[in-house]
C-alpha positions in Angstrom: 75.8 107.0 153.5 73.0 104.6 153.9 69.4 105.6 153.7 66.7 103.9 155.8 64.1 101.6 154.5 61.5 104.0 156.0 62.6 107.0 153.9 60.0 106.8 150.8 61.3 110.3 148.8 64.8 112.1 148.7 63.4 115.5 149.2 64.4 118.9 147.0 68.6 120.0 148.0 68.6 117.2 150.4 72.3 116.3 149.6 73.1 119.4 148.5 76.8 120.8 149.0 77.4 117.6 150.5 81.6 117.9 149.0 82.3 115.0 151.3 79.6 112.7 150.2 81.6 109.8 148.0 78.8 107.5 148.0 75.3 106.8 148.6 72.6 103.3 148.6 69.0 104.2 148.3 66.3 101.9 149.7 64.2 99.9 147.8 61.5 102.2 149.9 62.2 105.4 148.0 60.0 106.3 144.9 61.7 109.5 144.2 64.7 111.7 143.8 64.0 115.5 144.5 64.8 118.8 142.4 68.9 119.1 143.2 68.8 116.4 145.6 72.8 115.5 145.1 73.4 119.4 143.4 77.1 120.0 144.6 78.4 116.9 145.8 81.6 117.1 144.2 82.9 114.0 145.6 80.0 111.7 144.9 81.5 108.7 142.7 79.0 105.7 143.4 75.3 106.0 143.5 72.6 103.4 143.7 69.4 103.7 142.7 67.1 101.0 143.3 63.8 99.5 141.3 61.7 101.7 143.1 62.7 105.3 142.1 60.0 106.6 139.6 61.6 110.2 139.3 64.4 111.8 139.0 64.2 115.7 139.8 65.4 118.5 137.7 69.0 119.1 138.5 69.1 116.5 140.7 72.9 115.4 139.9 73.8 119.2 138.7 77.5 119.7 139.3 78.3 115.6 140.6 82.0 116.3 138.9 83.1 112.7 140.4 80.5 111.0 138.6 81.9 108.7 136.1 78.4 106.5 135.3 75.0 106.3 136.4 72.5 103.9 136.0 68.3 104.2 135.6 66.5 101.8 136.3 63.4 100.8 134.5 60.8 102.1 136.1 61.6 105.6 136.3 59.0 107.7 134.0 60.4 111.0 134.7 63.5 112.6 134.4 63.8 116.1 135.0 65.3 118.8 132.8 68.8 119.0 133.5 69.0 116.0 135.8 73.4 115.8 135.0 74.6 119.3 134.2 77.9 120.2 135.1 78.8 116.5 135.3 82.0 116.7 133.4 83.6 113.3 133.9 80.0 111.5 133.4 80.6 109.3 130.5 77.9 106.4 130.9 74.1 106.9 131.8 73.0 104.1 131.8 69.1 102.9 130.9 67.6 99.3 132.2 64.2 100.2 130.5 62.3 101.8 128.2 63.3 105.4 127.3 61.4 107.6 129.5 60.2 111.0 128.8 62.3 113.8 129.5 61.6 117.2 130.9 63.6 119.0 128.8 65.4 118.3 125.3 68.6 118.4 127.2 69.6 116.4 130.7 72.9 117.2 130.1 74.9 119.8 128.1 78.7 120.2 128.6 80.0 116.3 129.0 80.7 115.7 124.8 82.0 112.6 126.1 78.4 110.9 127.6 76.6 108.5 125.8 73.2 107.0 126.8 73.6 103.0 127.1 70.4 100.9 126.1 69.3 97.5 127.0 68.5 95.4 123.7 64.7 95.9 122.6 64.7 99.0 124.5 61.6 101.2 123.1 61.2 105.0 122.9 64.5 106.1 122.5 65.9 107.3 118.5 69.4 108.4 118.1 69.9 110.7 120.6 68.1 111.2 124.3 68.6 114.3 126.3 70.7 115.7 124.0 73.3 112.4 124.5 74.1 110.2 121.9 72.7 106.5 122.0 74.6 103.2 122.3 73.2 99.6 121.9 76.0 97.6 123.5 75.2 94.7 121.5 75.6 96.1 118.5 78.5 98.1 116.6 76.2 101.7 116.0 79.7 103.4 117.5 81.7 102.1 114.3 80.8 104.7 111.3 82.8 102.6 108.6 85.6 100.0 108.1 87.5 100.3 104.9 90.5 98.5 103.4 93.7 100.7 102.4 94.3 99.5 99.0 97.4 101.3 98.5 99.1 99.3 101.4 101.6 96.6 100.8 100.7 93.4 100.6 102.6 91.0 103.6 103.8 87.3 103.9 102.2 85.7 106.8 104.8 83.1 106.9 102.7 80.1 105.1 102.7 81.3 102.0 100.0 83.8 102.2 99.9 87.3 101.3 97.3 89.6 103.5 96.6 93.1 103.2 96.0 94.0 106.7 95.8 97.6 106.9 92.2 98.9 108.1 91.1 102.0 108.4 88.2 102.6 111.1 85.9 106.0 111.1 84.6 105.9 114.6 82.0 109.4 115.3 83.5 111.8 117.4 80.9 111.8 119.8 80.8 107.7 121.1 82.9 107.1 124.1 86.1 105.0 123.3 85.3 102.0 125.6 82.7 101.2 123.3 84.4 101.6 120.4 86.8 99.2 121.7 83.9 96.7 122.7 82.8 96.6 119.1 85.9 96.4 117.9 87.1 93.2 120.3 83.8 91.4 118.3 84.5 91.6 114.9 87.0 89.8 112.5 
C-alpha cells in the first residue's frame, strides 16, 4: 500500500486486522501515527516512516509478528506506551535521533531478543529505553569481556612462532547476535 501525499495523520485502528498488509510507504505529508494504527497486521514485514511523523500512537504496531526492524526517525517526540507489543520476531528498533520520551516504561515486553540501535552522539537515552536494551553500533557495548584461556596449549604458526589463540568471549544474554558479530568482525 501507498499512502497519498494529501493524507497528513494515520488515524486510530486504521490498518487494523489488515493480515494481508505486507508493506506500507507513508508520505512525507503525514505527522502522525494513530493509537493501533497497524494493531494486527500479521503480515506487515516493511514499513516506512518518513521525516515527518512526530508520533507514534500507543499500540500502534501491537501484534506486527512479521516485523523484523523498524526505524524512527528523528523527529518523532512521542512514542506511545506499548507502541511494539506482541512483536515477537522484532529484533531492531531503530533511532535516527535523539531519544524521545516514552509513554510508558515499557514499548515493548515479550521480544527478549530487541535491542534499541542509536546513532553516535545520540542524547537522552541511558542503558535501556522502553524497557529494550541499547546498542551504539559504533562501539563494542554488546561484548561484556574478552579473556585469554591460559590453560590452552600453546601452537606453531609455521614460522617459528608460538600463539596462544584460544579466546573466551562473555557476550550479555540480552544483545542481539548480529551485533555481537559486528563488534566482533572490528577487533584484533
Amino acid at each position: 500500500i501507498t499512502i497519498p501525499n494529501s493524507v497528513t495523520s494515520i488515524g486510530k485502528r486504521a490498518f487494523e486486522d489488515c493480515s494481508n498488509l505486507t508493506s506500507i510507504t507513508i508520505p512525507n505529508s503525514v505527522t502522525s501515527i494513530g493509537v493501533t494504527a497497524f494493531r494486527d497486521c500479521s503480515n506487515l514485514t516493511n514499513i516506512t516512516i518518513p521525516d515527518s511523523v512526530t508520533s507514534i500512537g500507543s499500540r500502534a504496531f501491537e501484534n506486527c509478528t512479521s516485523l523484523t526492524s523498524i526505524t524512527i526517525p528523528k523527529n518523532v517526540t512521542d512514542i506511545g506506551a506499548l507502541a511494539f507489543q506482541g512483536c515477537k520476531e522484532l529484533r531492531i528498533i531503530n533511532f535516527l535521533g535523539d531519544s524521545p520520551p516514552v509513554n510508558s516504561p515499557v514499548i515493548i515486553s515479550d521480544s527478549p531478543r530487541a535491542a534499541i540501535r542509536i546513532k553516535p552522539n545520540a542524547t537522552g537515552f541511558g542503558e535501556v529505553f522502553g524497557g529494550l536494551p541499547i546498542i551504539d553500533p559504533d562501539s563494542i557495548t554488546s561484548i561484556q569481556s574478552v579473556e585469554l584461556d591460559t590453560e590452552i596449549e600453546q601452537f606453531p604458526d609455521g614460522n617459528g612462532g608460538i600463539h596462544n589463540v584460544k579466546v573466551t568471549v562473555k557476550v550479555r544474554s540480552d544483545i542481539p547476535v548480529e551485533f555481537v558479530t559486528k563488534s566482533l568482525n572490528g577487533t584484533t
